[in-house]
N, CA, C and O atoms as CSV, one atom per row, in Angstrom:
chain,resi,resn,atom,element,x,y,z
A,1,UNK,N,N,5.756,2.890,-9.755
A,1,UNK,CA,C,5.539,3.666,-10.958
A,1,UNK,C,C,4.359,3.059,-11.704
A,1,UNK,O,O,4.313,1.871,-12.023
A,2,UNK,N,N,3.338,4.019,-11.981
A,2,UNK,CA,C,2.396,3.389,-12.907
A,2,UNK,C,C,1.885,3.839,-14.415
A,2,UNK,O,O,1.081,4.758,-14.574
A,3,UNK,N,N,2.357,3.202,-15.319
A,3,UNK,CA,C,1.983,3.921,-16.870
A,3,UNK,C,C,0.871,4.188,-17.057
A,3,UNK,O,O,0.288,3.157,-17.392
A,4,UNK,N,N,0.020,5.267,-17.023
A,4,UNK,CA,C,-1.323,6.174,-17.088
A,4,UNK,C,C,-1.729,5.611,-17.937
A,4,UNK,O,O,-2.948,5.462,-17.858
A,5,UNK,N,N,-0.912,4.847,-19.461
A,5,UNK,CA,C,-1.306,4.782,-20.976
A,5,UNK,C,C,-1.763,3.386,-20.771
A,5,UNK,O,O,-2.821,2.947,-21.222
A,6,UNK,N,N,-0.913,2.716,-20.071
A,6,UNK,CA,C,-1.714,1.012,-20.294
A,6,UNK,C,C,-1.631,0.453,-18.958
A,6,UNK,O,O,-1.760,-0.770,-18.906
A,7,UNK,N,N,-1.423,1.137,-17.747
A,7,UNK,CA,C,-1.570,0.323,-16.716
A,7,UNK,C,C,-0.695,-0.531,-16.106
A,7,UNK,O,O,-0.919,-1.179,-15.083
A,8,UNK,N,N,0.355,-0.518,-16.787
A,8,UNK,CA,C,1.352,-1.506,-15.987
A,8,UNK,C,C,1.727,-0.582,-14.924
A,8,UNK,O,O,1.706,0.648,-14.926
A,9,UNK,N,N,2.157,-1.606,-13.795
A,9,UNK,CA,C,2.698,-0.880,-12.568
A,9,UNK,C,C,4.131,-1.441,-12.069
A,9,UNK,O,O,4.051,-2.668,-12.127
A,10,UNK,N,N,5.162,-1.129,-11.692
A,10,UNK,CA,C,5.694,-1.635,-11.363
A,10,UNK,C,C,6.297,-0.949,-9.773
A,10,UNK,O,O,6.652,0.211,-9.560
A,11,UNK,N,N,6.253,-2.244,-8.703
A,11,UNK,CA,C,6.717,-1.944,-7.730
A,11,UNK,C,C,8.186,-2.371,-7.284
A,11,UNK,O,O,8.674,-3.502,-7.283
A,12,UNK,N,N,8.887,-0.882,-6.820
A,12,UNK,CA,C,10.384,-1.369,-5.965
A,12,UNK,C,C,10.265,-1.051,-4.786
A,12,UNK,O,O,10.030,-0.029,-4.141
A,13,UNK,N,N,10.537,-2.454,-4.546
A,13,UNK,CA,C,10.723,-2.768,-2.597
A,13,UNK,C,C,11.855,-2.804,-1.894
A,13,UNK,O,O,12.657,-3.340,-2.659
A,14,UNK,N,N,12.383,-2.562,-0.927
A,14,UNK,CA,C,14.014,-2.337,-0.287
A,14,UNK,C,C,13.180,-1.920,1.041
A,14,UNK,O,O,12.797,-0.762,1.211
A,15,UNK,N,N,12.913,-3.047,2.042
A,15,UNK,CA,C,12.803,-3.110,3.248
A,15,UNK,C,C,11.661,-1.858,4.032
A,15,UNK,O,O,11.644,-0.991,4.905
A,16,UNK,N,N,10.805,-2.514,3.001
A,16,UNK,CA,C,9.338,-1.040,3.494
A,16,UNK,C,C,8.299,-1.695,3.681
A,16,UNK,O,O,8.057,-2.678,2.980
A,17,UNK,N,N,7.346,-1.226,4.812
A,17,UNK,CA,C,5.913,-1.957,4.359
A,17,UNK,C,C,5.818,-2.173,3.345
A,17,UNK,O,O,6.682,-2.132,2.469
A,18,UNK,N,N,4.801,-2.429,3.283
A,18,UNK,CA,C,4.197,-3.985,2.427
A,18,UNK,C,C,3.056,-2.517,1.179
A,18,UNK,O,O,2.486,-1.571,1.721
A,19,UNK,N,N,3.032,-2.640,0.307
A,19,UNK,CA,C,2.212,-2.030,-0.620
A,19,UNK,C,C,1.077,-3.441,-1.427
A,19,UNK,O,O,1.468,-4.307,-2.210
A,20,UNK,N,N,-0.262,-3.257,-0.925
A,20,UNK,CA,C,-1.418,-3.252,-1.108
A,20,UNK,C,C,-1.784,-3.072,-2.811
A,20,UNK,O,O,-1.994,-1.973,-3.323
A,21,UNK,N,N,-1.806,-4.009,-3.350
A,21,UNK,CA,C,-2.674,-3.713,-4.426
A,21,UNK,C,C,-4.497,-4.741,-4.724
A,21,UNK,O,O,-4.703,-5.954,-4.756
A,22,UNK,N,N,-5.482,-3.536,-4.890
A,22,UNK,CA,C,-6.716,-4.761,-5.360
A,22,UNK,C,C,-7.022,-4.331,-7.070
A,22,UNK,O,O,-7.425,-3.281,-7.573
A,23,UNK,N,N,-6.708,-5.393,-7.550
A,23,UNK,CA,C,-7.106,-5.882,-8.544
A,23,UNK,C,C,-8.524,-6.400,-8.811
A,23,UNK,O,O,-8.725,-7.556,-8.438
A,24,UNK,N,N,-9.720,-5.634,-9.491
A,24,UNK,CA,C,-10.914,-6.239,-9.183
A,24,UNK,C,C,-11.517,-6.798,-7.996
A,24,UNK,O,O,-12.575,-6.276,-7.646
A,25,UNK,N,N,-11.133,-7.603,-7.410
A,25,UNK,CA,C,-12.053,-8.605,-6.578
A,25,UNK,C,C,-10.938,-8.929,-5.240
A,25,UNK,O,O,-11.105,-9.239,-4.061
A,26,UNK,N,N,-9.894,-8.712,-5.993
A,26,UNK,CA,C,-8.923,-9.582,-5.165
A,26,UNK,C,C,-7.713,-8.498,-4.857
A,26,UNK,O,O,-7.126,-7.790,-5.675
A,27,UNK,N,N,-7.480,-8.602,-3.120
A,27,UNK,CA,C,-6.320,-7.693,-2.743
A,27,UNK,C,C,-4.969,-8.590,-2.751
A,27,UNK,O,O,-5.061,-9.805,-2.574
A,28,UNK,N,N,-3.696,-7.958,-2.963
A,28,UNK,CA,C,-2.956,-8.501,-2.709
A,28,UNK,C,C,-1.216,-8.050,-2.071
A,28,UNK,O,O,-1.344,-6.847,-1.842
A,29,UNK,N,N,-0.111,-8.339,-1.794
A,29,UNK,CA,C,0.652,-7.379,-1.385
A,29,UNK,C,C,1.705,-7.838,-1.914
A,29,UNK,O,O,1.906,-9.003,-2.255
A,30,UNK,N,N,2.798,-6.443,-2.046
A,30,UNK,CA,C,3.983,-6.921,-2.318
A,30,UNK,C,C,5.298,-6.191,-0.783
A,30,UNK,O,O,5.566,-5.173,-0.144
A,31,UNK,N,N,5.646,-7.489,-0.936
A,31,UNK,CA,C,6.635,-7.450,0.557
A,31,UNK,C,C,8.146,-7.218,0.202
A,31,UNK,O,O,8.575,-7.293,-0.949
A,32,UNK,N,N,8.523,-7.076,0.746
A,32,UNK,CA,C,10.463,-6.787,0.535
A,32,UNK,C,C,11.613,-7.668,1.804
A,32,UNK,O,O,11.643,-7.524,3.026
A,33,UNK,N,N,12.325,-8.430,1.047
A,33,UNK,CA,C,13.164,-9.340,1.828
A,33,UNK,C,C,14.266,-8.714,1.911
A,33,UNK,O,O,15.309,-9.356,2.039
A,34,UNK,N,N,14.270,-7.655,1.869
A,34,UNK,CA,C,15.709,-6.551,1.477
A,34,UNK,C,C,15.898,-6.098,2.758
A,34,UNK,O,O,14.876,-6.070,3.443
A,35,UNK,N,N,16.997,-5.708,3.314
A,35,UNK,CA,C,16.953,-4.081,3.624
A,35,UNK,C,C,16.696,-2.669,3.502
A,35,UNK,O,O,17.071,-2.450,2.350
A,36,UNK,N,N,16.298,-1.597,3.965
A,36,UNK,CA,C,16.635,-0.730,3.492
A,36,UNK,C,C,17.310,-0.273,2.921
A,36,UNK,O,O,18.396,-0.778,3.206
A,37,UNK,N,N,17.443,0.548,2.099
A,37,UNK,CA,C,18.753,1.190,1.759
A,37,UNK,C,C,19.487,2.228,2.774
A,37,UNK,O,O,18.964,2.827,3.714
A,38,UNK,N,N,21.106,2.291,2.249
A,38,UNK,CA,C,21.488,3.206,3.860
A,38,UNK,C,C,21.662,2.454,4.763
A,38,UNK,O,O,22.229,3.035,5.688
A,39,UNK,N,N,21.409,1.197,5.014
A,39,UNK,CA,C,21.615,0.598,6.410
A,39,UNK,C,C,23.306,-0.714,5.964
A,39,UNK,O,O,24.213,-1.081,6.711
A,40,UNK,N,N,23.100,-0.964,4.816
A,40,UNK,CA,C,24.285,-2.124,4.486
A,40,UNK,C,C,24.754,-1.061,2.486
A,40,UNK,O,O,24.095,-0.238,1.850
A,41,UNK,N,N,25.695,-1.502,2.303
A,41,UNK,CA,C,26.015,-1.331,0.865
A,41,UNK,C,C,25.498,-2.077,0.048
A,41,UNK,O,O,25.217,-3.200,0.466
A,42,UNK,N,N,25.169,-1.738,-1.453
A,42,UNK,CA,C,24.979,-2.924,-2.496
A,42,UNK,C,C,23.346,-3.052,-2.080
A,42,UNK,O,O,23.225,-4.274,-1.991
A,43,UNK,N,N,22.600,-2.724,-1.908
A,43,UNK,CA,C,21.157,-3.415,-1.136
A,43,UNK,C,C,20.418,-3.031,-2.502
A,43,UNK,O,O,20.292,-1.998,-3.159
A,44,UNK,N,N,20.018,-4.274,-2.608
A,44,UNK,CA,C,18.911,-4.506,-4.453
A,44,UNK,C,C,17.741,-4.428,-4.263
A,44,UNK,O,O,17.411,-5.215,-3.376
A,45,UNK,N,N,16.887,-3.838,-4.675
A,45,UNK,CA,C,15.152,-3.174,-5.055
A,45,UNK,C,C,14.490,-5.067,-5.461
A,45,UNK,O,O,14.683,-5.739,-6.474
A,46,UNK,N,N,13.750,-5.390,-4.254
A,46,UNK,CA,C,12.589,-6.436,-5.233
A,46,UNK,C,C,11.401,-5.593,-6.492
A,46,UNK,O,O,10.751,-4.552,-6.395
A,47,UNK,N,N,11.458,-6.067,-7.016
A,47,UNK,CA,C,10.683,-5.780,-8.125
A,47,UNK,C,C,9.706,-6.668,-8.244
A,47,UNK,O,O,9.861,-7.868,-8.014
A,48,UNK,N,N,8.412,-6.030,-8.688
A,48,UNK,CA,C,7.078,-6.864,-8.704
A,48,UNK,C,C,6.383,-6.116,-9.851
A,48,UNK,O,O,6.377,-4.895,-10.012
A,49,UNK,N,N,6.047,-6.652,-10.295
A,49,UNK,CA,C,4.781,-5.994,-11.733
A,49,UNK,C,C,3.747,-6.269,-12.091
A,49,UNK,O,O,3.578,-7.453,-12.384
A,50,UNK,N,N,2.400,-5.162,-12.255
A,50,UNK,CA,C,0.892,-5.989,-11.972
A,50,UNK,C,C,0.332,-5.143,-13.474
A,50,UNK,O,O,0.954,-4.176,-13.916
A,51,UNK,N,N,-0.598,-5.548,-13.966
A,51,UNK,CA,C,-1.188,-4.800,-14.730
A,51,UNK,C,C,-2.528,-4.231,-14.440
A,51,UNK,O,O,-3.545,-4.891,-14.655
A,52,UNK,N,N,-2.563,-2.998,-13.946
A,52,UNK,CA,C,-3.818,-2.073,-13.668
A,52,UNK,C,C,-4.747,-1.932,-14.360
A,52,UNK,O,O,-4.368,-1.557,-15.470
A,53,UNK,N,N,-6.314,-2.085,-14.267
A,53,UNK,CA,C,-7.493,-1.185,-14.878
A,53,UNK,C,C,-7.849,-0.529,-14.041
A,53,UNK,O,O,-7.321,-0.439,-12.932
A,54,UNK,N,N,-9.113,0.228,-14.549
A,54,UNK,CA,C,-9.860,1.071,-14.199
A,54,UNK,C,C,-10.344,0.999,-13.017
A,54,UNK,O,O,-11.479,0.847,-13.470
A,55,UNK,N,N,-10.538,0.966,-11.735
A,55,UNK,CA,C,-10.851,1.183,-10.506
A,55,UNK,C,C,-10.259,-0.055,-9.692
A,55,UNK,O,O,-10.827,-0.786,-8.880
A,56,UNK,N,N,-8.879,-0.067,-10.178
A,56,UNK,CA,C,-7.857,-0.845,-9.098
A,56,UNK,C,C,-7.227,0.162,-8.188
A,56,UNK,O,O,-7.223,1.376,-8.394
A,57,UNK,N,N,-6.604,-0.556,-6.986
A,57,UNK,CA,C,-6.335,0.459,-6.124
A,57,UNK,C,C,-4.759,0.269,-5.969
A,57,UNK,O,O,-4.257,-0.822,-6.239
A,58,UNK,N,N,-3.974,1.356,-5.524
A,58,UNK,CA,C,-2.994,0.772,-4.991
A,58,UNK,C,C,-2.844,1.310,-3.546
A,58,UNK,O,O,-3.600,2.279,-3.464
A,59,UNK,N,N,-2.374,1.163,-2.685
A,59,UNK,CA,C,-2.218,1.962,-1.179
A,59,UNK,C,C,-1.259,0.855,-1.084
A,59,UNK,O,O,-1.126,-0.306,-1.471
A,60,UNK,N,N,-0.467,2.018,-0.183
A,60,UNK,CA,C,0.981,2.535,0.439
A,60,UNK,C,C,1.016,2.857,1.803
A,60,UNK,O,O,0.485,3.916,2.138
A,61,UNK,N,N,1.650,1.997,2.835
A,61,UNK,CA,C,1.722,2.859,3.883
A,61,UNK,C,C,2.488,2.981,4.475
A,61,UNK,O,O,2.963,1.888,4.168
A,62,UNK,N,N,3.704,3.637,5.682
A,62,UNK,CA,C,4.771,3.823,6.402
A,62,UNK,C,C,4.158,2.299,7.430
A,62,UNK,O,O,3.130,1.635,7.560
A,63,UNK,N,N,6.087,2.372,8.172
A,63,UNK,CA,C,5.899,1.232,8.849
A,63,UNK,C,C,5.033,1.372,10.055
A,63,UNK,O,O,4.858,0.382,10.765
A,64,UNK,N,N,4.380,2.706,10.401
A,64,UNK,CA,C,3.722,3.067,11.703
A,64,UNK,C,C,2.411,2.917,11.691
A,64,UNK,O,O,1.681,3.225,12.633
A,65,UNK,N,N,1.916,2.273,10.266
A,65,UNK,CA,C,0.838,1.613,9.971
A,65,UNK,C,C,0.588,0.181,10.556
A,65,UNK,O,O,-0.518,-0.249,10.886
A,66,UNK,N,N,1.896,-0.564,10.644
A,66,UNK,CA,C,1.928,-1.905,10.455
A,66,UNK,C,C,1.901,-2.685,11.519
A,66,UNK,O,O,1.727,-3.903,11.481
A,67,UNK,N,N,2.139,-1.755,12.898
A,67,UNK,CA,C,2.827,-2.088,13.744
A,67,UNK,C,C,2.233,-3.777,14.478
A,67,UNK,O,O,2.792,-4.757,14.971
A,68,UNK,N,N,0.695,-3.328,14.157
A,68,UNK,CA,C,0.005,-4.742,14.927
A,68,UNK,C,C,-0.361,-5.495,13.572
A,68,UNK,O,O,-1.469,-5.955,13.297
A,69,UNK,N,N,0.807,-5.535,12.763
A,69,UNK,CA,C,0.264,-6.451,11.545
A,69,UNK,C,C,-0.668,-5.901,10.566
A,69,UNK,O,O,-1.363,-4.909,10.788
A,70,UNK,N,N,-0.669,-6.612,9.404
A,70,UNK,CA,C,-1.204,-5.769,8.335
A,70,UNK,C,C,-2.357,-6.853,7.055
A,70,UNK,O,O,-2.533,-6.829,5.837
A,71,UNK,N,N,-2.981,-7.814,8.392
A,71,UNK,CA,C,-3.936,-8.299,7.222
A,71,UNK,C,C,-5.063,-7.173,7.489
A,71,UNK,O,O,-5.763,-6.657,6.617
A,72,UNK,N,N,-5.088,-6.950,8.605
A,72,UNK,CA,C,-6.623,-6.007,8.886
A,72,UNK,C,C,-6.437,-5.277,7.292
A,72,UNK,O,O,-7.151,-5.717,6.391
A,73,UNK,N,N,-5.539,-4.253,7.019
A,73,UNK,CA,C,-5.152,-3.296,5.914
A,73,UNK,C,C,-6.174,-4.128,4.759
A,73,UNK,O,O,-7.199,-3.756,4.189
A,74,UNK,N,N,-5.556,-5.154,4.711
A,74,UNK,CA,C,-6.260,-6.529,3.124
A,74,UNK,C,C,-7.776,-5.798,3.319
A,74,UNK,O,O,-8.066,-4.752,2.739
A,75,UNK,N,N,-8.457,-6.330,3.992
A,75,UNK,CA,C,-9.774,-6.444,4.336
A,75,UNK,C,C,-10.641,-5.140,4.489
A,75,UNK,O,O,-11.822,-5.002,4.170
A,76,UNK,N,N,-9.601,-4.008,5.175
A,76,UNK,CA,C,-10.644,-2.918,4.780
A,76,UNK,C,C,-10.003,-2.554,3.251
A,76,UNK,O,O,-10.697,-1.562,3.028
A,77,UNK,N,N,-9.218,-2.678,2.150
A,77,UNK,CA,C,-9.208,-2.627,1.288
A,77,UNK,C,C,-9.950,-3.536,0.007
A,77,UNK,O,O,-10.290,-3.235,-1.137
A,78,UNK,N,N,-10.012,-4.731,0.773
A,78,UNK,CA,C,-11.036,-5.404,0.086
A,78,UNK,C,C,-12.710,-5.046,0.065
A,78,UNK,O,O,-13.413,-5.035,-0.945
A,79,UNK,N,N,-13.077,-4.802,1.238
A,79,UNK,CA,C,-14.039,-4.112,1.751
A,79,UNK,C,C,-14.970,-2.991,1.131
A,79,UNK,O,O,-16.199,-2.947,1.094
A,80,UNK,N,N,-14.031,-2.103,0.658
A,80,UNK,CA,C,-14.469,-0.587,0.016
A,80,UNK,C,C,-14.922,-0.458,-1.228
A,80,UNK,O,O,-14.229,-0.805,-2.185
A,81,UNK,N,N,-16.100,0.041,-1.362
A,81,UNK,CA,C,-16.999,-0.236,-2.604
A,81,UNK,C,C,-17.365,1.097,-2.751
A,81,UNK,O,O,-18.214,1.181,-3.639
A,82,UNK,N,N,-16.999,2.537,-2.101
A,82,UNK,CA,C,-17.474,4.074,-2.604
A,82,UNK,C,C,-16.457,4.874,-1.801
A,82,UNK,O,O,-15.927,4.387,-0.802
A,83,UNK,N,N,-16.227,5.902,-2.164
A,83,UNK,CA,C,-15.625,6.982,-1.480
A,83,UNK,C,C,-13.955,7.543,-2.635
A,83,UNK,O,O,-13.374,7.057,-3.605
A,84,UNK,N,N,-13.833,8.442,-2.005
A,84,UNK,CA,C,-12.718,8.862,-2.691
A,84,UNK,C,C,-11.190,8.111,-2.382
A,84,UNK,O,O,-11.467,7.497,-1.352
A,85,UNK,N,N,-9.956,7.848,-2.631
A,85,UNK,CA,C,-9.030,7.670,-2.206
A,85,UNK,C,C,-8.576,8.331,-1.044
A,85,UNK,O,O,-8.063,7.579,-0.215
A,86,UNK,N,N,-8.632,9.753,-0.699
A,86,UNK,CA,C,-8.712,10.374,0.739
A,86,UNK,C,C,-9.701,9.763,1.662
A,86,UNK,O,O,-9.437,9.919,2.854
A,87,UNK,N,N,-10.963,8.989,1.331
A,87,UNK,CA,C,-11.453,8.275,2.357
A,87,UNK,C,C,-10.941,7.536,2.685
A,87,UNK,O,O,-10.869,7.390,3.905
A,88,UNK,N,N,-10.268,6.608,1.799
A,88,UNK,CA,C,-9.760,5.375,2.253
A,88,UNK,C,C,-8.714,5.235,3.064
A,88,UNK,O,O,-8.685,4.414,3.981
A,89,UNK,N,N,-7.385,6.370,2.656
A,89,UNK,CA,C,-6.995,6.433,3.131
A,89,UNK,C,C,-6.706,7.074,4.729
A,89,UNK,O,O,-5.834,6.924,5.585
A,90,UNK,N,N,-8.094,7.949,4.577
A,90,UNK,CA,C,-8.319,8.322,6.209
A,90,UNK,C,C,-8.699,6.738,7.245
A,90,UNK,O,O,-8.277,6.462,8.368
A,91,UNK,N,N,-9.547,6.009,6.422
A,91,UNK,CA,C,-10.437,4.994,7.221
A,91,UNK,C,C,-8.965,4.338,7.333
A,91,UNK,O,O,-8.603,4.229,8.504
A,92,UNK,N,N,-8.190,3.952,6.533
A,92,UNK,CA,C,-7.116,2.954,7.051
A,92,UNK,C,C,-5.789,3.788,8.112
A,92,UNK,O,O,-5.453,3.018,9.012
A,93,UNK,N,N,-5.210,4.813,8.148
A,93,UNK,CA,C,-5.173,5.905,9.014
A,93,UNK,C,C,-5.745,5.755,10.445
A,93,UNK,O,O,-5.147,5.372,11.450
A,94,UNK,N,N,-6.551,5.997,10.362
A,94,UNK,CA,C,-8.015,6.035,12.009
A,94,UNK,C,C,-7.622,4.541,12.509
A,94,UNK,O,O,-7.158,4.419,13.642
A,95,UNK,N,N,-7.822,3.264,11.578
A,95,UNK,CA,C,-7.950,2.232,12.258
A,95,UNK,C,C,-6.398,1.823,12.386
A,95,UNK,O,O,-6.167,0.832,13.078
A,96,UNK,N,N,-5.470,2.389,11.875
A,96,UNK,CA,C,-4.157,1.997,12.409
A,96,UNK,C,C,-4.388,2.607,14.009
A,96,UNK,O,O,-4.460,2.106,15.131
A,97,UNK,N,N,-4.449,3.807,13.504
A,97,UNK,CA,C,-4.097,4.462,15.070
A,97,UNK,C,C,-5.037,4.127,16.521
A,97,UNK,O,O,-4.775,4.345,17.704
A,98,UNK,N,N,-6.392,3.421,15.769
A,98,UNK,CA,C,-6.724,2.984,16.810
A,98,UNK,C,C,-6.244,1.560,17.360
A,98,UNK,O,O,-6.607,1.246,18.493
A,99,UNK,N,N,-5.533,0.778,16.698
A,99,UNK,CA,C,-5.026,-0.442,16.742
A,99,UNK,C,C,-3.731,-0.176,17.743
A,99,UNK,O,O,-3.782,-0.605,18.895
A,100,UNK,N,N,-2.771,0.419,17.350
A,100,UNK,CA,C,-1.460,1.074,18.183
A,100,UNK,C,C,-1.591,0.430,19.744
A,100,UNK,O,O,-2.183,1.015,20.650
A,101,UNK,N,N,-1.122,-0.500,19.846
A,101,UNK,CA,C,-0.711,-0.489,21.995
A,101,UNK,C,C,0.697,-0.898,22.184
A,101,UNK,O,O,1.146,-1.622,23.073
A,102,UNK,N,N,1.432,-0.226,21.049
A,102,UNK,CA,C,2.901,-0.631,21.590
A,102,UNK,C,C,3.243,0.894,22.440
A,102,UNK,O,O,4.462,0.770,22.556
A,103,UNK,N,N,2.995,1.883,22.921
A,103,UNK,CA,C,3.086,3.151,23.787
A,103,UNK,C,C,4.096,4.027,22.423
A,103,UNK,O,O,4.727,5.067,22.612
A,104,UNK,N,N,4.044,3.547,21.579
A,104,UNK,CA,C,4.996,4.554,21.095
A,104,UNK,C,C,4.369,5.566,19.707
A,104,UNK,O,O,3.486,5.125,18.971
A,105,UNK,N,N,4.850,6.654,19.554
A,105,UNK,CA,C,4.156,8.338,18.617
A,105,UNK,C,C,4.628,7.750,17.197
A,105,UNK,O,O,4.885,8.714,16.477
A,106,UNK,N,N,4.876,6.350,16.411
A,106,UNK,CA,C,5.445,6.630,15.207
A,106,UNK,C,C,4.348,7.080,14.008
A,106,UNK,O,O,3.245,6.539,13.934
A,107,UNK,N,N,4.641,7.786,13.387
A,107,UNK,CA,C,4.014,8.246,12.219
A,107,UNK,C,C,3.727,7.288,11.614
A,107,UNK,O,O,4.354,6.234,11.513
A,108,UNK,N,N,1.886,7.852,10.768
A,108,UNK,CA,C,1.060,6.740,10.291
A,108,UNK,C,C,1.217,7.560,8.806
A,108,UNK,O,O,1.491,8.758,8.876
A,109,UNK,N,N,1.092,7.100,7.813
A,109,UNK,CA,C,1.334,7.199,7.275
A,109,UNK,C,C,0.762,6.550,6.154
A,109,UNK,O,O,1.128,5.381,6.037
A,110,UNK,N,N,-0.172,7.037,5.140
A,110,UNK,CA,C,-1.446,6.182,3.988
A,110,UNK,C,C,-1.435,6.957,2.581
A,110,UNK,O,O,-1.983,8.045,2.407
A,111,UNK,N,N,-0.764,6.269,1.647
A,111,UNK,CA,C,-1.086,6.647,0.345
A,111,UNK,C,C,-1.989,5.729,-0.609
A,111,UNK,O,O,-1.643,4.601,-0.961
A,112,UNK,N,N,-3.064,6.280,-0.945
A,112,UNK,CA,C,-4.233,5.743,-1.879
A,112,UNK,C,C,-4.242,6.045,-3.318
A,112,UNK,O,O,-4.365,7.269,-3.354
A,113,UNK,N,N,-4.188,5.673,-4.338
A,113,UNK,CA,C,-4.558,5.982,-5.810
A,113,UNK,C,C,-5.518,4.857,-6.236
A,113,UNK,O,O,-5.299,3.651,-6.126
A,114,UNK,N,N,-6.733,5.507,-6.792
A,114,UNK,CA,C,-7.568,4.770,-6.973
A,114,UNK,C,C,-7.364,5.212,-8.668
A,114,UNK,O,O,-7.116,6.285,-9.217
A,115,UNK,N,N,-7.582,3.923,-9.138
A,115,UNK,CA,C,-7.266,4.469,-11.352
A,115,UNK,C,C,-8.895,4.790,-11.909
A,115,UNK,O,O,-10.021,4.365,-11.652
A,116,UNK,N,N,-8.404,5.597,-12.638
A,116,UNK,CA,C,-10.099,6.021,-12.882
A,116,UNK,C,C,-9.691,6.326,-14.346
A,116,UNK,O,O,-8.737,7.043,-14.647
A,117,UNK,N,N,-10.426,5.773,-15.131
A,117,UNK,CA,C,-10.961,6.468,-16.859
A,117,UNK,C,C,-11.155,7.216,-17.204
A,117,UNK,O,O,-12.339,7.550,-17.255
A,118,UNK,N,N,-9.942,8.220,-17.807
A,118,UNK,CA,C,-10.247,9.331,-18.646
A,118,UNK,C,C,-11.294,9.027,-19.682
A,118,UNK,O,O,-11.174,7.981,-20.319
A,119,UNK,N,N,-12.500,9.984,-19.964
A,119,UNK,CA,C,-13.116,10.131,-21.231
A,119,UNK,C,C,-12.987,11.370,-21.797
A,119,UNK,O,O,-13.486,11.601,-22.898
């Protein structure tokens, strides 16, 4: 969830990839030691909280992103200096799927919000 008005964000985790945030200069992630939910009873949300400006990013991706690991993800997110959030999230998309050699169809899966300044 992210407050439009001042930028706080807060992330809940329960056994999902890893969500990507860059802050200025610096990428970083938040991970989940949980389970899913649905798989055991009682299963508790990690919670993490960042405070957003103006052209921080956040990206999101399914676990069919992850499969060969997920620093590459850091780096082309650190990386990106123009394009829309649909770029990014295509470019990180493409290079999952070209990464893939476990033989198996799982869905890739990339959500991008890039914060931008209302005037």
């Amino acid at each position: 969830a992210i407050d439009l008005f001042n930028g706080e964000c807060e992330l809940l985790k329960a056994g999902a990839a890893p969500t990507f945030v860059r802050r200025g200069s610096k990428v970083g992630k938040a991970e989940s030691n949980s389970l899913p939910p649905g798989i055991l009873r009682n299963i508790a949300f990690d919670k993490a909280s960042v405070s957003l400006k103006a052209e921080d990013i956040v990206v999101m991706v399914s676990d069919g992103a992850i499969t060969e690991g997920c620093d590459w993800i850091s780096g082309i997110i650190n990386d990106w200096t123009i394009g829309s959030a649909q770029h990014l999230a295509d470019e990180i998309a493409f290079a999952a799927r070209r990464r893939r050699n476990d033989g198996h169809n799982d869905d890739i899966t990339v959500l991008v919000g890039i914060l931008k300044k209302n005037f």
